[in-house]
NUKE-49049 format. One record per residue: residue number from 1; x, y, z of N, C-alpha, C in turn; chain. Coordinates in steps of 0.1 Angstrom, whole numbers. Layout:
// residues N
ATOM   n    nX    nY    nZ   caX   caY   caZ    cX    cY    cZ chain
ATOM NUM     X     Y     Z     X     Y     Z     X     Y     Z     A
...
END
This chain:
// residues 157
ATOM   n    nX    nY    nZ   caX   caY   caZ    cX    cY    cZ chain
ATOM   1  -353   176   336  -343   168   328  -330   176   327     A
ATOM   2  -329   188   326  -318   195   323  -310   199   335     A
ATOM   3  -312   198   352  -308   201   357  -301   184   365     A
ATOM   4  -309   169   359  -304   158   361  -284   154   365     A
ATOM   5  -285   154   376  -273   146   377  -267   134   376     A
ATOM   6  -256   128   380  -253   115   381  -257   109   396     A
ATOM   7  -259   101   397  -263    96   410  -249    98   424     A
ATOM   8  -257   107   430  -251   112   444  -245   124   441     A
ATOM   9  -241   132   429  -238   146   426  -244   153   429     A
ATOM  10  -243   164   436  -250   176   437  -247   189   431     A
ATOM  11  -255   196   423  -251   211   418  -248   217   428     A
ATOM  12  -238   226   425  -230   237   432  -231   253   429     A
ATOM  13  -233   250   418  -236   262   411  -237   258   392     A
ATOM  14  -247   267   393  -255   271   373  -256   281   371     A
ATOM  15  -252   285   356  -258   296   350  -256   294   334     A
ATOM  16  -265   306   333  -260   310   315  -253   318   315     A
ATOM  17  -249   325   304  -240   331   302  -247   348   303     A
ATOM  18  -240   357   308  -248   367   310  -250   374   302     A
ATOM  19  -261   382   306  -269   391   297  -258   401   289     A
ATOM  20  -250   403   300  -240   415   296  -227   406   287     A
ATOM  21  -228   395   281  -221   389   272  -225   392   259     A
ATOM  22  -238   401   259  -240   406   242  -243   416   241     A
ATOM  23  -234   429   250  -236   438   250  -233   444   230     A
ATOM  24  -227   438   228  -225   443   209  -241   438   205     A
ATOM  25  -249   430   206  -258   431   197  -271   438   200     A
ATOM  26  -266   444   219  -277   456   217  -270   466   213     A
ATOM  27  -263   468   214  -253   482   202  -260   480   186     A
ATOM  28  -256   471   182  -265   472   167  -275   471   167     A
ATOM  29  -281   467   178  -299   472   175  -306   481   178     A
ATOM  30  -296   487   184  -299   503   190  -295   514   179     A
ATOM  31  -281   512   172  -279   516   159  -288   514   149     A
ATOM  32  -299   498   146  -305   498   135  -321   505   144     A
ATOM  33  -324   506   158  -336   510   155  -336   529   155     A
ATOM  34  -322   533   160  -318   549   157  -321   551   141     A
ATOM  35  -317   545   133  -317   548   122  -334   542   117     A
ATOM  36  -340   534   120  -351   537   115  -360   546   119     A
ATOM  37  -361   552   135  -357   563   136  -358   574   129     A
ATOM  38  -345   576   125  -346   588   115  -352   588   101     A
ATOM  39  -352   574    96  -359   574    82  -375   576    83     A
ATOM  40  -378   573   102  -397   576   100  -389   592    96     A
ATOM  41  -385   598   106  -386   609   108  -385   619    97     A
ATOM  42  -378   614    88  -377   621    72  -385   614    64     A
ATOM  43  -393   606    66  -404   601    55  -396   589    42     A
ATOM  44  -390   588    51  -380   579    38  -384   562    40     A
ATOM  45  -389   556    31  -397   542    34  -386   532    38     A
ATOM  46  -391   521    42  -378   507    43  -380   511    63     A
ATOM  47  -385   518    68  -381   523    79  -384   508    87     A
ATOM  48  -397   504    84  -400   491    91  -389   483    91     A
ATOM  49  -382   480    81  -371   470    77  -361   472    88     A
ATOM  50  -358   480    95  -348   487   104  -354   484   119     A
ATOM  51  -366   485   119  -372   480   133  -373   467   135     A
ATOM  52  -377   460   124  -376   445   122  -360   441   126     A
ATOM  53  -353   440   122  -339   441   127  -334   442   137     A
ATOM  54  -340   453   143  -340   456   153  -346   446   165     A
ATOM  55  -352   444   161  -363   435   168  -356   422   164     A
ATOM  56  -351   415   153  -343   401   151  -332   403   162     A
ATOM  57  -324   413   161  -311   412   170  -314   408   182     A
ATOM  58  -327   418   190  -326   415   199  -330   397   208     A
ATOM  59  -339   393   194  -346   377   194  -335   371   195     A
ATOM  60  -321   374   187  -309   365   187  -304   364   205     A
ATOM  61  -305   370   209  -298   374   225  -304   361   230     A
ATOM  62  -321   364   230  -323   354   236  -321   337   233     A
ATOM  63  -319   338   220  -315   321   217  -306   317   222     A
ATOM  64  -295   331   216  -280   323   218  -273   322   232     A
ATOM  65  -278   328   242  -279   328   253  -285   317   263     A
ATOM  66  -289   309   259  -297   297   262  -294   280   254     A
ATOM  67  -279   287   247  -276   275   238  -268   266   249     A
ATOM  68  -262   278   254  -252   266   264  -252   269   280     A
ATOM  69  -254   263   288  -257   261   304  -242   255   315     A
ATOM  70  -239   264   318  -228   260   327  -230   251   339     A
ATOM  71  -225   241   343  -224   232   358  -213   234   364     A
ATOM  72  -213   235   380  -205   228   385  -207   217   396     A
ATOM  73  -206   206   395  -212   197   405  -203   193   414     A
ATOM  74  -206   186   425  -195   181   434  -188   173   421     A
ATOM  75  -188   165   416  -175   158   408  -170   162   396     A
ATOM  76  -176   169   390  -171   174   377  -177   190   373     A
ATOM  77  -173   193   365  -174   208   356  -180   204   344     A
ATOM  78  -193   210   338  -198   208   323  -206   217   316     A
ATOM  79  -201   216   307  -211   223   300  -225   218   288     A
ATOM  80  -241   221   293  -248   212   288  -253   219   272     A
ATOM  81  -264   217   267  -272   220   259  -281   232   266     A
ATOM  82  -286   243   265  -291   245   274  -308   243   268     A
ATOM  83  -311   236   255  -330   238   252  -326   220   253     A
ATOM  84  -318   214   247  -319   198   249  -315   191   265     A
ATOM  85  -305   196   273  -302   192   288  -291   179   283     A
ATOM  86  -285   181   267  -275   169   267  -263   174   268     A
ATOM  87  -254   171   274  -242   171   280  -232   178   267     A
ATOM  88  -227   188   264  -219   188   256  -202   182   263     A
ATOM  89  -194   188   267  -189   184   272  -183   189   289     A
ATOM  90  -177   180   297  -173   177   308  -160   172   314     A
ATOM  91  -154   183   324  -144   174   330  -146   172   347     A
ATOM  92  -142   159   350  -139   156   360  -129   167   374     A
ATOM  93  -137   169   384  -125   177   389  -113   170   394     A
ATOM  94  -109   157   397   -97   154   399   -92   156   386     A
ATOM  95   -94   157   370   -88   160   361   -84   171   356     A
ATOM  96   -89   182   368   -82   197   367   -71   201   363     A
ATOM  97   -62   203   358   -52   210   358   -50   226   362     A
ATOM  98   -55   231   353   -56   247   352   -70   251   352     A
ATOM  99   -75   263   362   -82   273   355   -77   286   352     A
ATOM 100   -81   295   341   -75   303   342   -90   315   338     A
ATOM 101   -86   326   337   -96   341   336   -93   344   320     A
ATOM 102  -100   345   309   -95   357   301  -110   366   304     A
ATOM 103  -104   378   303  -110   390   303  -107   404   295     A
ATOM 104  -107   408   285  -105   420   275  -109   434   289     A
ATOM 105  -106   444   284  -110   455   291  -123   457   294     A
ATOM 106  -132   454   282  -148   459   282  -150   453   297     A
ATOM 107  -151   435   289  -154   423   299  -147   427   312     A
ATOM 108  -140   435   317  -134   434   327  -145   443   331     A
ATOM 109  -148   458   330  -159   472   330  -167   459   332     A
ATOM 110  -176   457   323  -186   450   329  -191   440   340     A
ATOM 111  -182   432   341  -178   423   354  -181   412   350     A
ATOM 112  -174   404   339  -174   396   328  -165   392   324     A
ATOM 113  -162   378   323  -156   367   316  -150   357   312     A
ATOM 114  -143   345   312  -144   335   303  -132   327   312     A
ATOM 115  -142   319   319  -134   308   328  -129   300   317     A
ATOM 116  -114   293   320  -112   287   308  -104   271   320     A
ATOM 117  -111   260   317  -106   252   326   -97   238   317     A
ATOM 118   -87   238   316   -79   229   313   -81   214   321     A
ATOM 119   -78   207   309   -76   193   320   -63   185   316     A
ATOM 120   -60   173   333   -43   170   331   -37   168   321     A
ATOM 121   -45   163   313   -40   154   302   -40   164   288     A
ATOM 122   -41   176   293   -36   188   284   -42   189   267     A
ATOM 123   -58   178   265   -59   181   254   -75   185   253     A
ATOM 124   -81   186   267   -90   194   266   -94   203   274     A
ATOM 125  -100   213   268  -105   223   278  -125   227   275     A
ATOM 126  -123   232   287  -138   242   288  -140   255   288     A
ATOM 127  -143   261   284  -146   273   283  -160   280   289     A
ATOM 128  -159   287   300  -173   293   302  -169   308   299     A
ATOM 129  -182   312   287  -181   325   283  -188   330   287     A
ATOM 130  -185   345   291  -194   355   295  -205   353   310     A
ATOM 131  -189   348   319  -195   344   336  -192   357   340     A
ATOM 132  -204   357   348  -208   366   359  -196   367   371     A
ATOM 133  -188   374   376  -178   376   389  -169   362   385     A
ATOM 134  -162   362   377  -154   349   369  -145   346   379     A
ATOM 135  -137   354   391  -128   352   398  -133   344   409     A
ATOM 136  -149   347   413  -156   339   425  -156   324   422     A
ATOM 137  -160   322   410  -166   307   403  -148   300   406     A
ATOM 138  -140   306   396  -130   304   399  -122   294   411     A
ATOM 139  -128   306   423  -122   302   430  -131   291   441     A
ATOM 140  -145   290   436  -155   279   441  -149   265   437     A
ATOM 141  -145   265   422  -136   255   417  -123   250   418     A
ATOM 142  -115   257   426  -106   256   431  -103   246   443     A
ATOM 143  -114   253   447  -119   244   464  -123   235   463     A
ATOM 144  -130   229   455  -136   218   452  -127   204   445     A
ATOM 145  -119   212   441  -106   205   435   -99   197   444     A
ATOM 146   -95   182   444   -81   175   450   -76   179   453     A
ATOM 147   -61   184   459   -49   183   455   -42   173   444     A
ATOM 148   -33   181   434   -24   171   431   -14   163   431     A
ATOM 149   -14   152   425    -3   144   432    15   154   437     A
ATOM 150    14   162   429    30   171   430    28   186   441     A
ATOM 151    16   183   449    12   189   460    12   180   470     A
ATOM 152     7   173   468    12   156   478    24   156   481     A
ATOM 153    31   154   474    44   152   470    53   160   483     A
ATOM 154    48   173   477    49   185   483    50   189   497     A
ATOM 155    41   181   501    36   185   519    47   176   525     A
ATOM 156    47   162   519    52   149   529    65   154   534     A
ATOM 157    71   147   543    80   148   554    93   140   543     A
END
């Protein structure tokens, strides 16, 4: 059900969002199981409470990593539910306007981040966070894309 299209669409490409999109919450679970850690190691109680934590953070990765599911199909770009398979939202690729990259330094080191696709009519966007090689998808989408009419425009004699 979750990989369902519209009739005659074909996927192009899916994913979630990548592992290396939460690289901060293995940093604090690595901080909270270092320190319980040291509290076995000095005898100092609560230590469980620290591993537990530890162990929550890492349970969050997997949820929130599975909340949302990227598409790209021959006709449109979307982003679904990823445990329900219901459509959050979607645009059409002749409705493309822009895509564009953001990427921070980290996200850049790790090879990571955040397709951001505008559409014509300039009041919505999509956001894919924490894509794998962002510049490839990018440019998968690109290709897949119309020309616009002021590219038309453009070519004629």
């Amino acid at each position: 059900m979750l990989d369902s299209t519209t009739k005659g669409e074909r996927i192009l490409w899916k994913a979630y969002p990548s592992w290396k999109h939460f690289t901060w919450l293995y940093l604090f679970s690595a901080l909270s199981a270092l320190r319980a850690g040291l509290f076995l190691y000095f005898g100092i109680p609560t230590w469980e409470m620290w591993i537990a934590g530890a162990i929550f953070l890492l349970s969050c990765v997997f949820v929130i990593r599975h909340w949302a599911r990227y598409f790209v199909t021959s006709a449109k770009v979307e982003i679904k539910n990823g445990y329900t398979g219901k459509e959050i939202d979607a645009i059409n690729l002749e409705q493309i306007r822009d895509i564009s990259i953001q990427q921070g330094f980290i996200a850049g080191k790790l090879g990571i981040g955040t397709l951001v696709i505008q559409d014509s009519g300039g009041d919505r966007r999509l956001q894919f966070r924490g894509v794998r090689d962002p510049e490839v998808i990018k440019a998968r989408i690109d290709a897949l894309r119309p020309p616009l009419d002021e590219e038309k425009e453009g070519l004629s004699p």
